[in-house]
Legacy VTK file of the C-alpha trace (Angstrom):
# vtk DataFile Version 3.0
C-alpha trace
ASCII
DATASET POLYDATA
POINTS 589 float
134.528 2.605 5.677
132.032 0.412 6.693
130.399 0.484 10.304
127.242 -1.899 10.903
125.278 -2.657 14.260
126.138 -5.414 16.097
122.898 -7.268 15.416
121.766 -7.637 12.122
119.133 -5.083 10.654
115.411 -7.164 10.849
112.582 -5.960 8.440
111.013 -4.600 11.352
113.681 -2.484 11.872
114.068 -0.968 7.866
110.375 -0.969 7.556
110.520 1.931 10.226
113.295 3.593 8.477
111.038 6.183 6.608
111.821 8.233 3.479
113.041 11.172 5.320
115.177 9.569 6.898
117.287 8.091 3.975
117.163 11.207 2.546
119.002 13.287 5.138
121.990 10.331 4.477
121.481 11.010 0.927
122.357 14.297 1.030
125.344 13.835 2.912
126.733 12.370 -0.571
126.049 15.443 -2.668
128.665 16.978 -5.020
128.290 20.532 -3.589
129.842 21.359 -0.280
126.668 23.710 0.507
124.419 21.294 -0.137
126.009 18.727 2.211
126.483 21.391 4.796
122.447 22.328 4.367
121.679 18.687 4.981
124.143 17.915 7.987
122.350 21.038 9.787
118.806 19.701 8.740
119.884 16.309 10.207
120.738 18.359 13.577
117.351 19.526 13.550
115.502 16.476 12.727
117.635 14.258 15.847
116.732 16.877 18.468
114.952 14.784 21.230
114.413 12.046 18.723
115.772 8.598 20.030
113.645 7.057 17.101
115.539 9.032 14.232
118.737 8.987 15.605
118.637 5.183 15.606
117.212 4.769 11.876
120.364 7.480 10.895
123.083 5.071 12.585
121.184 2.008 10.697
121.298 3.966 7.185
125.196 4.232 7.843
125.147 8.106 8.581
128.139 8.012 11.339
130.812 6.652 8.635
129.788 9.142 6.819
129.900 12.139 9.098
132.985 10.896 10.385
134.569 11.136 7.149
133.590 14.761 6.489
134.880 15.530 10.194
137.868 14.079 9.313
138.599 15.610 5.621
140.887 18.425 4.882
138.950 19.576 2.499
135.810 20.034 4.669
135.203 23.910 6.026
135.562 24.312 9.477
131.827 24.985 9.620
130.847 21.594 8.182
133.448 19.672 10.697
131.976 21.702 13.598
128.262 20.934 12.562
129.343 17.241 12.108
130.564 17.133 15.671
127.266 18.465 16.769
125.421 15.633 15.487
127.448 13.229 16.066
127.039 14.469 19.939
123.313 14.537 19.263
123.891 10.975 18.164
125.583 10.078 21.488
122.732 11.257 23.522
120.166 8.892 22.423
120.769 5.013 23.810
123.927 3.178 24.987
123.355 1.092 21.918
123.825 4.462 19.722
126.922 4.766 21.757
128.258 1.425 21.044
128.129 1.875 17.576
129.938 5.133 17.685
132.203 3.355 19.531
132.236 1.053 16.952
132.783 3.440 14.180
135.621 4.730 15.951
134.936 7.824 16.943
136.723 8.706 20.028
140.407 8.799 17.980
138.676 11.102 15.341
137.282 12.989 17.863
140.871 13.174 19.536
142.258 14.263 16.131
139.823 17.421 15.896
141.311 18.789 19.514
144.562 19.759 17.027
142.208 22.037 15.383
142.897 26.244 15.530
139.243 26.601 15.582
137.634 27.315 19.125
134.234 26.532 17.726
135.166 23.252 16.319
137.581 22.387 19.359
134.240 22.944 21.697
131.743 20.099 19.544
134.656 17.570 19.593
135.033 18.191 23.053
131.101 18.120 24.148
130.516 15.025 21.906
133.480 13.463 23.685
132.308 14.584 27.299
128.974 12.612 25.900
130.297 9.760 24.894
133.083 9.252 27.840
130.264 9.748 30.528
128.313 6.862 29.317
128.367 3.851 31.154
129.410 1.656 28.058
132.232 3.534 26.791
135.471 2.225 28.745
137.819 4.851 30.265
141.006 3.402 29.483
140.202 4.732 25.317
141.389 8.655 27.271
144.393 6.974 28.163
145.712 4.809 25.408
147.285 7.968 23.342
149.870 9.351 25.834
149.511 13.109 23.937
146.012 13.203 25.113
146.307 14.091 28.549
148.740 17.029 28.355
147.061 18.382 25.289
143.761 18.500 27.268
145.343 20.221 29.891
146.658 23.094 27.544
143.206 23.135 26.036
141.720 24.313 29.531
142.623 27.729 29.168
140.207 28.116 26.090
137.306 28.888 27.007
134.784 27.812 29.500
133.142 25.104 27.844
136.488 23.535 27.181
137.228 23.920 31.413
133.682 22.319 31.600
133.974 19.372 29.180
137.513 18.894 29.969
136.718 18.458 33.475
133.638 16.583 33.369
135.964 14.042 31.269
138.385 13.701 33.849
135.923 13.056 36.496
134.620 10.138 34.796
137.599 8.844 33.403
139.635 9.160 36.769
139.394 5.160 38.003
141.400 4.537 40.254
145.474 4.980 41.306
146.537 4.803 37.964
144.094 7.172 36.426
145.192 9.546 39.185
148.614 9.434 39.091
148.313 10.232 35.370
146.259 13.207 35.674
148.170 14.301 38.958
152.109 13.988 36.936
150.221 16.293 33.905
149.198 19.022 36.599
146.094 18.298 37.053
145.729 20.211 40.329
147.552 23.099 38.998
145.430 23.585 35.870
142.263 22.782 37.572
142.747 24.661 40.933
141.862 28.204 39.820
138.654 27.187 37.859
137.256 26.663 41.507
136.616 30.420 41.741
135.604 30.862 37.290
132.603 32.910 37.213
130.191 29.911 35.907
128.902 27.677 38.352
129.013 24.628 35.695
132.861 24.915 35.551
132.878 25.522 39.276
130.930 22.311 39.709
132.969 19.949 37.572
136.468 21.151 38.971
135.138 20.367 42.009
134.009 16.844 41.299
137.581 16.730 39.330
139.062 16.885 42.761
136.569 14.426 44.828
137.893 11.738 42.321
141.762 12.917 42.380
141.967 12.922 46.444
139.925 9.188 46.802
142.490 7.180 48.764
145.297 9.283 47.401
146.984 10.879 50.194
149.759 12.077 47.362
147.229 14.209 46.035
145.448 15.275 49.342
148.554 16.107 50.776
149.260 18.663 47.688
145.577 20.080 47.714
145.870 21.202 51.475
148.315 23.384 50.453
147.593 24.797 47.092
146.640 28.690 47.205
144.059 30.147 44.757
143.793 33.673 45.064
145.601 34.045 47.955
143.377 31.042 49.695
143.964 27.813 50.891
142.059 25.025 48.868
140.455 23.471 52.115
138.928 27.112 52.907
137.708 27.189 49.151
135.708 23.336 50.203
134.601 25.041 52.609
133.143 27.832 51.373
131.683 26.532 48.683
129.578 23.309 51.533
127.714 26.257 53.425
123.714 26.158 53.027
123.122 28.592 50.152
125.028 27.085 48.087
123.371 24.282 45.755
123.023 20.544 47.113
125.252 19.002 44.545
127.921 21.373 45.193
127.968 21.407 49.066
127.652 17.416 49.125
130.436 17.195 46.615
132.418 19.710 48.421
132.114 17.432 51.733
133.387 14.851 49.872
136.748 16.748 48.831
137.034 17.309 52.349
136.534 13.454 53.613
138.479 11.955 51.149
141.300 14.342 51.998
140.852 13.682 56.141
140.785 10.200 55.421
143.893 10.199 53.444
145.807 11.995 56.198
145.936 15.154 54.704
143.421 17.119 57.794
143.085 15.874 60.943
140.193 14.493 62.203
139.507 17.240 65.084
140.249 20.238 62.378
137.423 22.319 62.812
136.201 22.106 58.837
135.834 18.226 59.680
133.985 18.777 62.979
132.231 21.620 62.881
131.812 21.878 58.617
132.394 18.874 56.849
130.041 16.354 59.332
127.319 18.882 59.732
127.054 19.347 55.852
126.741 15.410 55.362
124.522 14.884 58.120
122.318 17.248 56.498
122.202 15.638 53.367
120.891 12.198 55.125
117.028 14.360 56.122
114.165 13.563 54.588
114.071 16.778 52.642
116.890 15.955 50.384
116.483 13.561 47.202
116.984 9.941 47.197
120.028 10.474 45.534
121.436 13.108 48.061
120.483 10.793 51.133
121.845 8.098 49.792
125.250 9.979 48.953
125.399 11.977 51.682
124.834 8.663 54.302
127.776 6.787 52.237
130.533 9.936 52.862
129.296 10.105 56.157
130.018 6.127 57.026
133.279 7.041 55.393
134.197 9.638 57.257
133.646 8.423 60.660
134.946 4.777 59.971
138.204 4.854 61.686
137.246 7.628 64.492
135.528 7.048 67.596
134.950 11.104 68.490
133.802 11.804 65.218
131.512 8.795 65.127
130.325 10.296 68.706
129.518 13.615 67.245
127.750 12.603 64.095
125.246 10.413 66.477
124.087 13.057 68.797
124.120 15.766 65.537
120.579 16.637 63.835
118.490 13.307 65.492
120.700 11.299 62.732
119.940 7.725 64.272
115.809 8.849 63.599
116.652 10.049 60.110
118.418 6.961 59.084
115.132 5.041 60.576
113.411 6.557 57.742
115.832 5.152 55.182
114.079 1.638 55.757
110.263 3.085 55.307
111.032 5.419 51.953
109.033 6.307 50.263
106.432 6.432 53.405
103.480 7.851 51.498
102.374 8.408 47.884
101.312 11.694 48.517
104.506 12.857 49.551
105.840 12.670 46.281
103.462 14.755 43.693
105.894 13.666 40.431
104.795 10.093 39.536
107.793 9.619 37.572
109.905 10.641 40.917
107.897 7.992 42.663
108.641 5.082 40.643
112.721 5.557 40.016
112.692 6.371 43.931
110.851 2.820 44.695
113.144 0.962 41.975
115.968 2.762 44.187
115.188 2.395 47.214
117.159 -0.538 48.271
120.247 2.367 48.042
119.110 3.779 50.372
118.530 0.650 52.923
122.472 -0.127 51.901
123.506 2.985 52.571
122.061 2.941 56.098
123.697 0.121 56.934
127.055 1.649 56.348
126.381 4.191 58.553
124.922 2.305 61.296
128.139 -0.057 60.984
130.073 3.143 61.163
128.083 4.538 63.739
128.571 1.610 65.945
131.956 0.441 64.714
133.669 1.701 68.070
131.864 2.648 70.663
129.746 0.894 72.749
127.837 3.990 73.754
127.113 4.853 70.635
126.028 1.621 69.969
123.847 1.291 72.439
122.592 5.004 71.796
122.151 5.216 67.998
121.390 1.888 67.698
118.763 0.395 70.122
117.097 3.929 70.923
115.724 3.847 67.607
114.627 0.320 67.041
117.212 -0.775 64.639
117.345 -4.362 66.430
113.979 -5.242 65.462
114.320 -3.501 61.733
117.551 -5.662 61.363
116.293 -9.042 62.377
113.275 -8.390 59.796
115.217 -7.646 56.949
117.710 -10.714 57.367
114.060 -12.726 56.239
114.282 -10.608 53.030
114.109 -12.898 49.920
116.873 -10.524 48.954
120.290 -11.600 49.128
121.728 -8.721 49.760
119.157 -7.436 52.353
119.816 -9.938 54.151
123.506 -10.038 54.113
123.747 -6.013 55.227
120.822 -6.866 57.704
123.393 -9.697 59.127
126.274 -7.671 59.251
124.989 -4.329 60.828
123.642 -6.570 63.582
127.593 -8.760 63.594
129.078 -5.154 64.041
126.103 -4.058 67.247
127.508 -7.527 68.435
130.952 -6.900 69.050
131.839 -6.567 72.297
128.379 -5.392 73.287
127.371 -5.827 76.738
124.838 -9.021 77.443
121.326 -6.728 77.270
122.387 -5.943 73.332
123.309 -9.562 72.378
119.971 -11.103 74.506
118.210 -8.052 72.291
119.614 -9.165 68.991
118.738 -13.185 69.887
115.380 -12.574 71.124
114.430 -10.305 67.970
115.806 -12.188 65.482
114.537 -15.924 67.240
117.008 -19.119 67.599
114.718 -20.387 64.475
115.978 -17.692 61.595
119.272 -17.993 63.341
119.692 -21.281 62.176
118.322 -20.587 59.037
120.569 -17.914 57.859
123.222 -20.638 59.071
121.821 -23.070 56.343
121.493 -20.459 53.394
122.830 -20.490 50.195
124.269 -17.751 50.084
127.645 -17.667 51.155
127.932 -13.827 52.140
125.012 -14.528 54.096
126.567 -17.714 56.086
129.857 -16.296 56.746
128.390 -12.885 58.135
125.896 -15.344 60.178
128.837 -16.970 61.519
130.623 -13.739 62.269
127.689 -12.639 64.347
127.772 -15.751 66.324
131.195 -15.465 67.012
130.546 -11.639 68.380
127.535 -13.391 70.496
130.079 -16.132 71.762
132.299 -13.381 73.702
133.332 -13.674 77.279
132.313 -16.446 79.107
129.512 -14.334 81.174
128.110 -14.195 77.994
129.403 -17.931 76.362
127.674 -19.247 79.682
124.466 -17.403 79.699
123.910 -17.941 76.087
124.975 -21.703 75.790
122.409 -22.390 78.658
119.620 -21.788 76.537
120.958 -22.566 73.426
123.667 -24.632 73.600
122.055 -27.925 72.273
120.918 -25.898 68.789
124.098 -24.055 68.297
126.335 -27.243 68.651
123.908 -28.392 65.826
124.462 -26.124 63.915
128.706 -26.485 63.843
128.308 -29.688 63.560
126.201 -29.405 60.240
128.677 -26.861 58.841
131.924 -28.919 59.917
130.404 -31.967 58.338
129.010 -29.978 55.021
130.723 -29.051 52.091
131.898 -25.694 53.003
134.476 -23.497 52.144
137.933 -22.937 53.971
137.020 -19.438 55.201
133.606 -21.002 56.323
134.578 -23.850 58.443
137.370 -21.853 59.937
134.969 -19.181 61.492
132.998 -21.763 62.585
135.939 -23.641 64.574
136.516 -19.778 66.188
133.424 -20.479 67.510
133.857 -23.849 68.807
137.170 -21.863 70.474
135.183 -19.291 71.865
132.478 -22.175 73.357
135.997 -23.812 74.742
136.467 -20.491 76.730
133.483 -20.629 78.779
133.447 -21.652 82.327
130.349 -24.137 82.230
129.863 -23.950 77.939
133.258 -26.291 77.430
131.529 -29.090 78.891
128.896 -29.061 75.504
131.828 -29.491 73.816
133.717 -32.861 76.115
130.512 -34.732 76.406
130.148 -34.415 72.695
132.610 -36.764 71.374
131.280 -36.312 67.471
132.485 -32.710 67.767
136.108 -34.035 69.578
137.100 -36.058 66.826
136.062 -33.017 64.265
138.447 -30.861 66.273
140.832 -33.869 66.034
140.343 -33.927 62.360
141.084 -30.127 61.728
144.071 -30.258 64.133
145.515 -32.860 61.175
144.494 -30.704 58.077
146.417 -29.647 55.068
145.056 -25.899 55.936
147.444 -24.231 58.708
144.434 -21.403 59.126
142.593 -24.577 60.367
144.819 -26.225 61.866
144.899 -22.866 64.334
141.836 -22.780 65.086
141.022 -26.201 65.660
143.837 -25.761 68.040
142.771 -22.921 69.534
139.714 -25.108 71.035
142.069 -27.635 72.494
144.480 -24.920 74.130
141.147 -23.723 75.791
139.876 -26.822 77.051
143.085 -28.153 78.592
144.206 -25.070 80.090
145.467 -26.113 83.272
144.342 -22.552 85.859
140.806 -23.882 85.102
138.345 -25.908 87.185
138.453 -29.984 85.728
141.192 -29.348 83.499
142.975 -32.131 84.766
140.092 -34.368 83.593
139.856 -33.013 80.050
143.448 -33.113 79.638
143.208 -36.894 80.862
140.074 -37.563 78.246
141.735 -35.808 75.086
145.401 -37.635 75.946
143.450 -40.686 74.983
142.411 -39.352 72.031
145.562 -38.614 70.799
145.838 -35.677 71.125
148.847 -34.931 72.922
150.454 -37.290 69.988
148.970 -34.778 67.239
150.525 -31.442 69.502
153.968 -33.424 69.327
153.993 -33.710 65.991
152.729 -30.113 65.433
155.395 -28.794 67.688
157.677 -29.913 64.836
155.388 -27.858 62.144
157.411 -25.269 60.121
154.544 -22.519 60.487
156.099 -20.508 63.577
152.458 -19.824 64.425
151.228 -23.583 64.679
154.561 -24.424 66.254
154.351 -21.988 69.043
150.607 -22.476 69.733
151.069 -26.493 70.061
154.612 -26.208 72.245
152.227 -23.977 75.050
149.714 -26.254 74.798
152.368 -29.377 75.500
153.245 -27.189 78.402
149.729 -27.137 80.081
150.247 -31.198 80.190
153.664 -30.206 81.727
152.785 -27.858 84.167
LINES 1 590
589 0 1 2 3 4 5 6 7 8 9 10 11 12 13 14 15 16 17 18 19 20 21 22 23 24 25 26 27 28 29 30 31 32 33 34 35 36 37 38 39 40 41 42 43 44 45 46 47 48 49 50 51 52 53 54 55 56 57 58 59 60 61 62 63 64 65 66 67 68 69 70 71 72 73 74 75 76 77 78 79 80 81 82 83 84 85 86 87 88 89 90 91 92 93 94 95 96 97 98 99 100 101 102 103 104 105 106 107 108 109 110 111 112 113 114 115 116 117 118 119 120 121 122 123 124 125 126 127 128 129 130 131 132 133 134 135 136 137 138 139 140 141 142 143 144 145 146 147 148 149 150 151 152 153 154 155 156 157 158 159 160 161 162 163 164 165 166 167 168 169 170 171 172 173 174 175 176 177 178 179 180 181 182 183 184 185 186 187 188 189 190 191 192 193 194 195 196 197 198 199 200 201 202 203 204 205 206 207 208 209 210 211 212 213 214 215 216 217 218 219 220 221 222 223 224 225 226 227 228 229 230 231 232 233 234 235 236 237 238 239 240 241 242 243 244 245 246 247 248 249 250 251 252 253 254 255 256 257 258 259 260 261 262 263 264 265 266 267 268 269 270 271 272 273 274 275 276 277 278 279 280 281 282 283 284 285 286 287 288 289 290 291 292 293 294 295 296 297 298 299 300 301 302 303 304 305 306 307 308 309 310 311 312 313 314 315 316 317 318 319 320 321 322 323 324 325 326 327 328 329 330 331 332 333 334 335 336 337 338 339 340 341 342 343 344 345 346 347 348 349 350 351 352 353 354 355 356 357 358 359 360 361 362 363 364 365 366 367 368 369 370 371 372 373 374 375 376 377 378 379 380 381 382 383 384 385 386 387 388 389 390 391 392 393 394 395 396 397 398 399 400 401 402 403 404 405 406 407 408 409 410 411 412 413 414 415 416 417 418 419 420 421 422 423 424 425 426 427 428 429 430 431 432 433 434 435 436 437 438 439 440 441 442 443 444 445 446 447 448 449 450 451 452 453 454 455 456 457 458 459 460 461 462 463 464 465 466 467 468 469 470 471 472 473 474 475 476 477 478 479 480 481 482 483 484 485 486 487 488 489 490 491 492 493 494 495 496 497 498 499 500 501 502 503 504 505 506 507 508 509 510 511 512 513 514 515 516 517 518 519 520 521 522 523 524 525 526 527 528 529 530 531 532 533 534 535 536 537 538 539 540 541 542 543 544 545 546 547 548 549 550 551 552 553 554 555 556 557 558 559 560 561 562 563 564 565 566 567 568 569 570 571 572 573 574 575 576 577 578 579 580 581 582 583 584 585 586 587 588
C-alpha cells in the first residue's frame, strides 16, 4: 500500500532524513515478530516531542506500514496496541502529519480496531482517533459516514474512563450542527453521557460537559430533554449549576454557563429562573474581568451577548452587575502593559489575539444596548464607548471597522437626539462620508444602516438635515447613481423615505429635482424591494394631513407620477399594489 505526501520529497527534505531514522522503518520489516515489536516501541520513544522525526518517519513510508501491522490478524495484541500509540504520537506533530494520516487512511482502520476484545488496544485506537478528529484539518463528517459507528461508540462508553473521555471529546468536536445532533441525540447520547457528569475524574467530567454545550446549541429538542433528565436523583440544570460556582475550575464553570444559555435560549428555562439570573449571568460576567485569560474573556463576553440578546431584564441586570460596561472598556486597550504579563510567549499569542477580544465586545455592547434605551444610554455613553467606536471605524481593518459601525447603528436606534448628536459629533460628517464610499461592502451597508437609525423622527430628521442636509443628499445621490448592489441602494432609498418624513427635511428632497427623477426611476424598476421603497418616499411627500402637500402633490403629478402609481396599482405584488392604491387616495382625498 502505498501512501506519499502531497508534495513531492525535495533533497532538502531526504538529506535531513538521518540514518536512524530509516532504520527504525527498517525494522518494522523484520522476519521476527519480537524484533518488529522492539522497534515499533523504540520508534515511540524516539517521536516523543519530536515534530522533526515524526515528519522524516511519515516521509520514509512508516504509517503504511504500521497500519498494516495494526490491521493484521496475525499481529499480537501488544504490537497492534503499540502501533496505535505511535500512530497517535504521529498525529500530534503538524496538521500536515495529519493530512497524510488522513491520507493513508487511517480513521476506517482505526474504526476497525474499536471491534477489538482488548481494553488496552480499544483505548490507543480511541486516543489516536480523539487526536486526529480534534484537528482542525480532519473533516467531521469521516465519524459519520459508517452508520455502526455511532452506536458502537456509545456501547464502548461503559469501558473504562479513558474510553468516556475520548469518546466524548470526539463527539464534542464532531457535533456540527442539526444533523450531527440529531444523530448523536436518536443513539442516546444524553442517556449514555448524563451520568458521567458526576464520574470521579474531572477529565471525563469536563468533556461530558462540553458534550452537552454542543448537543443543546439551538436545539430546543435536546434542551427540552436535558431539563428533565435525573442523575442520581438530580435534575441536570442543578448538576450545571453546581458544577459554575467559583471553586470550581474556569473551563468548567464557563462551559457549564454555556449548557445553561444554550438551553434558556432554546426555550427549555425561562429567562427569570433563578439559575439564569442569579447563576448563569453572574458566572459569565465574571469571566469578562481582567483576571481571566484572553481566551476566557473572550468566551465568556460571546455567551453573555447570547444570552441577553432577546431579553430586555436580563440585558438590564447584566449592565448594572460587576461594573461590566468598565470591564468591557478594557477589551479595546488589552494587553495595557508589558509588565502585566511576565510569560513572553503569553504576550505575543494574546497581541496576535487580541482583535477577539475587540469582536467580542462588540457583541455584547450590541446586546447590551439592543433594547433598552436606558441601558443604552447607561452602559454605553458612561463609559466612553462613543468616542472608542468612532476611532475604530478609521481602522485599516475591515472588520474593525465594520463591528465599530454596527455597535454604533445598534446605540442609534431609536436613541434620543443627545446620543445621535454624540455619535455625529465623535465620529465627524468627514469619516461619515467616507465609510459611505468604502470598499467594503459590510462596511457601506452597516454605514447606511446607521444613517437610517440617525434619520428617525422628524425632531431628529429636522435637526440633523439642518446641518447636514446638503452632504447627506450627496452622499445618496453618489450611491443611487454608483454601481451598487440591490440590498445597497434599497437602504439607501429608506433613507431618502425617512428624509421624506420630516417636517422641514422633505423640502431637500422637492427642490432637488436630480434626486426626483431617481425616485422616479426606482418607482419603475424590475426589483419590487425597490420599487417599495422608492415608493415609500413619494407616499411621504404627498401625504395630504401635511403642511404644502398640496404643492408637492401638484409638482410630482407633472412628473408623472401619479401615471407610474396607476400603473402600479395594477402590480401583482399585494404589497406594491396596496402601497400605490393609498397613495392614489392622498390625490383623492
Amino acid at each position: 500500500m502505498a501512501c506519499l505526501l502531497e508534495t513531492p520529497i525535495r533533497m532538502s527534505v531526504l538529506s535531513e532524513v538521518t540514518a536512524s531514522s530509516r532504520h527504525y522503518v527498517d525494522r518494522l520489516f523484520d522476519p521476527d515478530p519480537q524484533k518488529v515489536l522492539q522497534g515499533v516501541i523504540d520508534m515511540k520513544n524516539a517521536v516523543i516531542g519530536n515534530n522533526k522525526q515524526k515528519a522524516n518517519l511519515i516521509v520514509l513510508g512508516a504509517v503504511p506500514r504500521l497500519l498494516y501491522l495494526l490491521q493484521q490478524e496475525a499481529s499480537s495484541t501488544e504490537l497492534k496496541t503499540e502501533c496505535a500509540v505511535v500512530l497517535g504520537s504521529l498525529a500530534m506533530g503538524t496538521e500536515n502529519n495529519v493530512k497524510s494520516l488522513l491520507d493513508c487512511h487511517i480513521i476506517p482502520a482505526l474504526l476497525q480496531g474499536l471491534l477489538s476484545p482488548d481494553l488496552k488496544f480499544i483505548e490507543a485506537c480511541l486516543r489516536c482517533l480523539r487526536t486526529i478528529f480534534t484537528s482542525p484539518v480532519t473533516p467531521e463528517e469521516l465519524l459519520y459516514t459508517d452508520a455502526t459507528v455511532i452506536p458502537h461508540l456509545m456501547a464502548l462508553l461503559s469501558r473504562s474512563r479513558y474510553t468516556q473521555e475520548y469518546i466524548c471529546q470526539i463527539f464534542s468536536h464532531c457535533c456540527k450542527g442539526p444533523d450531527h445532533q440529531t444523530i448523536l441525540f436518536n443513539h442516546g447520547a444524553v442517556q449514555n453521557i448524563a451520568h458521567l457528569l458526576t464520574s470521579p475524574s474531572y477529565k471525563v467530567r469536563m468533556q461530558a460537559l462540553k458534550c452537552f454545550s454542543v448537543l443543546a446549541f439551538e436545539n430546543p429538542q435536546v434542551s427540552m430533554t436535558l431539563v428533565n433528565v435525573l442523575v442520581d436523583g438530580e435534575l441536570l440544570p442543578q448538576i450545571f449549576v453546581k458544577m459554575l460556582q467559583r471553586d470550581k475550575p474556569i473551563e468548567m464553570q464557563l462551559t457549564s454557563a454555556k449548557c445553561l444559555t444554550y438551553m434558556c435560549r432554546a426555550g427549555a428555562i425561562r429567562t427569570d429562573d433563578s439559575c439564569i439570573v442569579l447563576k448563569t449571568l453572574p458566572c459569565l460576567v465574571r469571566m469578562c474581568s481582567k483576571e481571566r485569560l484572553l481566551e476566557e474573556r473572550v468566551e465568556g463576553a460571546e455567551t453573555l451577548a447570547y444570552l441577553i440578546e432577546p431579553d430586555v431584564e436580563l440585558q438590564r441586570i447584566a449592565s448594572i452587575t460587576d461594573h461590566l460596561i468598565a470591564m468591557l472598556a478594557d477589551y479595546f486597550k488589552y494587553p495595557s502593559s508589558v509588565s502585566a504579563i511576565t510569560d513572553i510567549k503569553r504576550l505575543d499569542h494574546d497581541l496576535k489575539h487580541a482583535h477577539e477580544l475587540r469582536q467580542a465586545a462588540f457583541k455584547l455592547y450590541a446586546s447590551l444596548g439592543a433594547n433598552d434605551e436606558d441601558i443604552r444610554k447607561k452602559p454605553i455613553l458612561e463609559s466612553g464607548a462613543v468616542e472608542l467606536l468612532c476611532g475604530l471605524t478609521q481602522s485599516e481593518n475591515p472588520a474593525l471597522r465594520v463591528n465599530g459601525i454596527w455597535a454604533l447603528m445598534n446605540m442609534a436606534f431609536q436613541a434620543e437626539q443627545k446620543i445621535k448628536a454624540d455619535i455625529l459629533r465623535s465620529l465627524s460628517t468627514e469619516q461619515l462620508f467616507r465609510l459611505l464610499s468604502d470598499s467594503d461592502m459590510n462596511v457601506l451597508m452597516k454605514t447606511l444602516g446607521l444613517l437610517r437609525n440617525l434619520l428617525s423622527t422628524r425632531p431628529h430628521i429636522d435637526k440633523i438635515m439642518s446641518t447636514h442636509g446638503k452632504q447627506i443628499m450627496q452622499a445618496v445621490t453618489l450611491i443611487l447613481e454608483g454601481e451598487h448592489s440591490m440590498e445597497v441602494k434599497e437602504q439607501t432609498l429608506c433613507i431618502l423615505a425617512n428624509i421624506a418624513d420630516g417636517t422641514t427635511a422633505k423640502e431637500l428632497i422637492m427642490t432637488n429635482d436630480d434626486i426626483l427623477q431617481k425616485i422616479k426611476y426606482y418607482m419603475g424598476h424590475s426589483h419590487v424591494k425597490l420599487q417599495l421603497a422608492a415608493m415609500f418616499c413619494i407616499s411621504n411627500l404627498i401625504w395630504n394631513e401635511e403642511e404644502g402637500s398640496q404643492e408637492r402633490q401638484d409638482k410630482l403629478r407633472d412628473m408623472g407620477i401619479v401615471d407610474i402609481l396607476h400603473k402600479l396599482s395594477q402590480s401583482t405584488d399585494s404589497n406594491l399594489c396596496d402601497k400605490a392604491k393609498t397613495a392614489l387616495q392622498q390625490y383623492l382625498a
